[in-house]
C-alpha positions as CSV (number, residue, x, y, z in Angstrom):
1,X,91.2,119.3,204.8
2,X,88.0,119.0,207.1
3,X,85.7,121.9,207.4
4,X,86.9,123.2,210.9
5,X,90.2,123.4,209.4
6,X,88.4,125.5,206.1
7,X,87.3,128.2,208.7
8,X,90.4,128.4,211.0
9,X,92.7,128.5,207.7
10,X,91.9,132.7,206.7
11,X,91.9,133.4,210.6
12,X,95.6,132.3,211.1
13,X,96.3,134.7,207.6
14,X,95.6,137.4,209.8
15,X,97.7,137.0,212.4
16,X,101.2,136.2,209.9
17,X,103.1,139.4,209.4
18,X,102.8,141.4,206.3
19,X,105.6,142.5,204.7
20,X,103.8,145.0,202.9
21,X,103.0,147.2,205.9
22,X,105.5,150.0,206.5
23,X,106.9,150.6,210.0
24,X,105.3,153.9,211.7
25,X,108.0,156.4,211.9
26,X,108.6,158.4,215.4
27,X,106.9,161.7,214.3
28,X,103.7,159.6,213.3
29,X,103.5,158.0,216.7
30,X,104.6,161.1,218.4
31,X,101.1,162.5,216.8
32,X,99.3,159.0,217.7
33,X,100.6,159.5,221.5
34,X,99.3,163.1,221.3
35,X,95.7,162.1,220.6
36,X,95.9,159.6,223.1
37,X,97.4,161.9,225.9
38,X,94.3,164.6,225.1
39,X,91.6,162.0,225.4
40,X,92.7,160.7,228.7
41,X,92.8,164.5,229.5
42,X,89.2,165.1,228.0
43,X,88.2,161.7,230.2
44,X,89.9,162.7,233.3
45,X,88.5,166.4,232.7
46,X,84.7,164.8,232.3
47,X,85.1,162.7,235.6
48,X,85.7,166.1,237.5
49,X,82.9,167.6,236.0
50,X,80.9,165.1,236.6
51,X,82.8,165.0,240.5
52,X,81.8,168.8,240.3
53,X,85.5,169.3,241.3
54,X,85.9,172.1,239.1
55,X,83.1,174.1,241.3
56,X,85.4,173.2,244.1
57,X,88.6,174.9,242.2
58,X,86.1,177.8,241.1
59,X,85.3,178.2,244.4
60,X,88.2,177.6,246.4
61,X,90.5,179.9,244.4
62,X,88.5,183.9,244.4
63,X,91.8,185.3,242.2
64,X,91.3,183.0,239.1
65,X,94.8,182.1,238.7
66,X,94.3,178.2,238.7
67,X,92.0,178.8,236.0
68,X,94.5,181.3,234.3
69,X,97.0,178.2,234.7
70,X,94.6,175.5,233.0
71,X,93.8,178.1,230.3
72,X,97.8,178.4,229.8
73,X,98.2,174.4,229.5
74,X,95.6,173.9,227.6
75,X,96.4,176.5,224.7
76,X,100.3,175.2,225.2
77,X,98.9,171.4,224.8
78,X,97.2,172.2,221.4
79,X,99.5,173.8,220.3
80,X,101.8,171.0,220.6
81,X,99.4,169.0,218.5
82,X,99.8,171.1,215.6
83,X,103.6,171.0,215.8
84,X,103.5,167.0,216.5
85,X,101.3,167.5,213.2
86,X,103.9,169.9,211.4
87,X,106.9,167.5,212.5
88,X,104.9,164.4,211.2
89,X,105.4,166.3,208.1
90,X,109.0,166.9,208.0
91,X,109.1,163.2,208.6
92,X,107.1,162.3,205.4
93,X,109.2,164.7,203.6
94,X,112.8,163.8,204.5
95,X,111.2,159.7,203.7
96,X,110.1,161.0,200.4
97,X,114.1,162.3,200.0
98,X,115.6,159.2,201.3
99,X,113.5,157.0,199.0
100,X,114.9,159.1,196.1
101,X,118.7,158.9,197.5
102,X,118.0,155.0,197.2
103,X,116.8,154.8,194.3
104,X,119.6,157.4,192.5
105,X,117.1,159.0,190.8
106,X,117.3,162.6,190.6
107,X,113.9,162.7,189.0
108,X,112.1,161.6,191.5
109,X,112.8,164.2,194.0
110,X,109.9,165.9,195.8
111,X,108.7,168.8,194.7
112,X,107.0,172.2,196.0
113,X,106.8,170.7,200.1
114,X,106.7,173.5,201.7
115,X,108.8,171.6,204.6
116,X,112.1,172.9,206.5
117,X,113.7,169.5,205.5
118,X,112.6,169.7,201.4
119,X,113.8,173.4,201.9
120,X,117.3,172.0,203.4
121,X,117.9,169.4,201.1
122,X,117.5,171.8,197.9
123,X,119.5,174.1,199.0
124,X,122.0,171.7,199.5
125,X,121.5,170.8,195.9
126,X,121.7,174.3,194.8
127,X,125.2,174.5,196.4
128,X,126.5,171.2,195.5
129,X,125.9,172.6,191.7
130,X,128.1,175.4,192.2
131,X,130.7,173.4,193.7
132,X,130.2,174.7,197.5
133,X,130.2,171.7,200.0
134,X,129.8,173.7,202.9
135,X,126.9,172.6,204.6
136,X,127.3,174.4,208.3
137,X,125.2,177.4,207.6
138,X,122.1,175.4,206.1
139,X,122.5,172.7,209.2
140,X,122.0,175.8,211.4
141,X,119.0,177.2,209.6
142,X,117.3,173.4,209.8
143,X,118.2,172.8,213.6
144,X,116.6,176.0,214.6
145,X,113.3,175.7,212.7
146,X,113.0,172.1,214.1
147,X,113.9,173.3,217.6
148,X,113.4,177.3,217.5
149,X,109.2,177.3,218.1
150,X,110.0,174.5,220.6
151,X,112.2,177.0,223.2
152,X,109.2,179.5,223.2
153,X,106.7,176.7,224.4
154,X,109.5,176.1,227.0
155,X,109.2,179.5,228.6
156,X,105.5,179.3,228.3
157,X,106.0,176.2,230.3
158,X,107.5,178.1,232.8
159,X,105.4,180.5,233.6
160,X,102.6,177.9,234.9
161,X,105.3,177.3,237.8
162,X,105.6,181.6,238.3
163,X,101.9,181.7,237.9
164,X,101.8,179.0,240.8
165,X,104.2,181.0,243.0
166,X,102.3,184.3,242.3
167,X,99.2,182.3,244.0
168,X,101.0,181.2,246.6
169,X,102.9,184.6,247.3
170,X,98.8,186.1,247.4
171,X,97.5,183.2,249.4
172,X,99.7,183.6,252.2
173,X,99.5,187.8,251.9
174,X,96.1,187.0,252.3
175,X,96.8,185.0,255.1
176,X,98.9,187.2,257.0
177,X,96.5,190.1,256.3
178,X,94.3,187.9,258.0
179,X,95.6,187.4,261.1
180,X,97.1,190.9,261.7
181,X,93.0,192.1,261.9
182,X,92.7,189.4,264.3
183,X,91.9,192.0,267.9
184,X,91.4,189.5,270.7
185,X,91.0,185.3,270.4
186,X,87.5,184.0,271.9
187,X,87.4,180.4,271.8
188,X,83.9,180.3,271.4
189,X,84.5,182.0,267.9
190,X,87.4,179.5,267.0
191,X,85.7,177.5,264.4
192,X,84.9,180.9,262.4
193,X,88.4,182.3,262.8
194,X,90.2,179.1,261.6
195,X,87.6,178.9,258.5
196,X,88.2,182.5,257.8
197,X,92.1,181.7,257.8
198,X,92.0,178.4,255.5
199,X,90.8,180.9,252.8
200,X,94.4,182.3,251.9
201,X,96.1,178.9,253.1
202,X,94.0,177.1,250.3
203,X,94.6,179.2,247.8
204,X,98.3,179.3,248.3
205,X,98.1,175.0,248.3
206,X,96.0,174.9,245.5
207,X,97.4,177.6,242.4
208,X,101.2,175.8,243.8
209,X,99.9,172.1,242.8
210,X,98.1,173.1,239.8
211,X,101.1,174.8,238.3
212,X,102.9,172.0,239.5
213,X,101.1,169.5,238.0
214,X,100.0,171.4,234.1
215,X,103.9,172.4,234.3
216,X,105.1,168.5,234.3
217,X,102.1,167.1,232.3
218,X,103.4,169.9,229.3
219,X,107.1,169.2,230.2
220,X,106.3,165.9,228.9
221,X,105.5,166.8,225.9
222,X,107.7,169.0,225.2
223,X,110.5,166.5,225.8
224,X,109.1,163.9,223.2
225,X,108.7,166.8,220.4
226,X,112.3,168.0,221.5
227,X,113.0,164.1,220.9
228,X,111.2,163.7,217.6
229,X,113.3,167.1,216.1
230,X,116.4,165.7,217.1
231,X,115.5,162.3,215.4
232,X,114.5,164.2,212.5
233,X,117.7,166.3,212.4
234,X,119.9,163.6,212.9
235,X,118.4,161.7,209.5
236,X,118.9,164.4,207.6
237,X,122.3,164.6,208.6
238,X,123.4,161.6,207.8
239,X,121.5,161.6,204.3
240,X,123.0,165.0,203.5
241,X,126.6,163.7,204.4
242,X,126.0,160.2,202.8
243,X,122.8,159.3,200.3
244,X,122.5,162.7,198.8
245,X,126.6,163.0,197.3
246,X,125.2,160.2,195.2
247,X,122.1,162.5,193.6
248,X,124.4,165.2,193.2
249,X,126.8,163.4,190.8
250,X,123.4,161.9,189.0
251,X,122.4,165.7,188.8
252,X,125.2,166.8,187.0
């Protein structure tokens, strides 16, 4: 083997696949996307700094409700970091379960997670002991802590849209106000007039788009943690009904 091929031999080792490397599971990558999604906000948010677009939006909106929407969106976005964070969780724990259904070991079961899923599948355990295989109730109580905080960041979503109507709804009372103190039209005062009735126009425009825009960015979101619950649910659904009849018997 020649020396260039000595040097170019551990380079192609790191391009092979390794089988050793576990695959990412969706509530890890839900977290991953997160992070990413809040530093192309924080970027984005820098360049209009920088722009001094947010001394425009101060400004151009005297009732503070675009700000009162970006405060809204931006308490709702971190707050769907911690629950990507909580989920990514749940994830790890219902693995932990599904490696101990594989492996029919009973003793190997987690212990003390203080997770909706570890919480699930000992209950289930508990019944199955006592001879009750009626798993409805329990399968209710996991779906709605997976999806009950999530239906509470959907109203909060919604009110970034009302918020944007109530700015509209002032803008053009503004607007209308406006023009009923309007006594006689000079032309030579024409320029002053129509800059005096942009004022409620603008603000009308502006608080609509920003509720438009904060209430599709944190739609978005809310979709993929709606999307990682259901994934999560649907696992431990079919390990309850499946993988986990075998640790009961093992149990006993």
């Amino acid at each position: 083997m020649t020396d260039a091929a000595r040097r170019l031999f551990p380079l192609s080792r790191l391009f092979q696949p390794r089988a050793t490397v576990s695959p990412t599971s969706g509530a890890d990558r839900l977290f991953l996307q997160w992070l990413c999604f809040v530093g192309l906000l924080i970027f984005a948010s820098f360049l209009m700094w920088r722009a001094n677009i947010w001394g425009v939006l101060v400004a151009a909106d005297p009732t503070g409700i675009t700000l009162m929407i970006i405060a809204v969106f931006a308490g709702a976005t971190l707050w769907v970091g911690l629950r990507a964070w909580a989920l990514m969780h749940e994830r790890h724990s219902l693995d932990a379960w599904k490696l101990a259904a594989s492996a029919y070991a009973p003793a190997t079961l987690p212990e003390n997670a203080a997770t909706a899923v570890h919480a699930y599948f000992s209950a289930l355990l508990n019944k199955s002991r006592r001879h009750d295989y009626d798993n409805a109730q329990l399968t209710e109580v996991l779906a709605e802590r997976l999806h009950g905080p999530s239906e509470s960041a959907w109203w909060v979503n919604g009110i970034q849209i009302k918020l944007g109507l109530l700015g509209k709804v002032i803008g053009f009372s503004i607007l209308a106000i406006e023009i009923s103190q309007i006594q006689n039209f000079d032309a030579s005062q024409s320029q002053t007039l129509l800059k005096t009735l942009t004022g409620g126009l603008g603000i009308a425009l502006l608080t609509t788009a920003v509720g438009l825009v904060a209430n599709m960015l944190l739609g978005i979101q809310l979709v993929r943690l709606d999307r990682c619950g259901d994934g999560i649910l649907a696992d431990s659904l079919e390990l309850a009904e499946t993988q986990l009849v075998t640790l009961t018997h093992q149990d006993r």
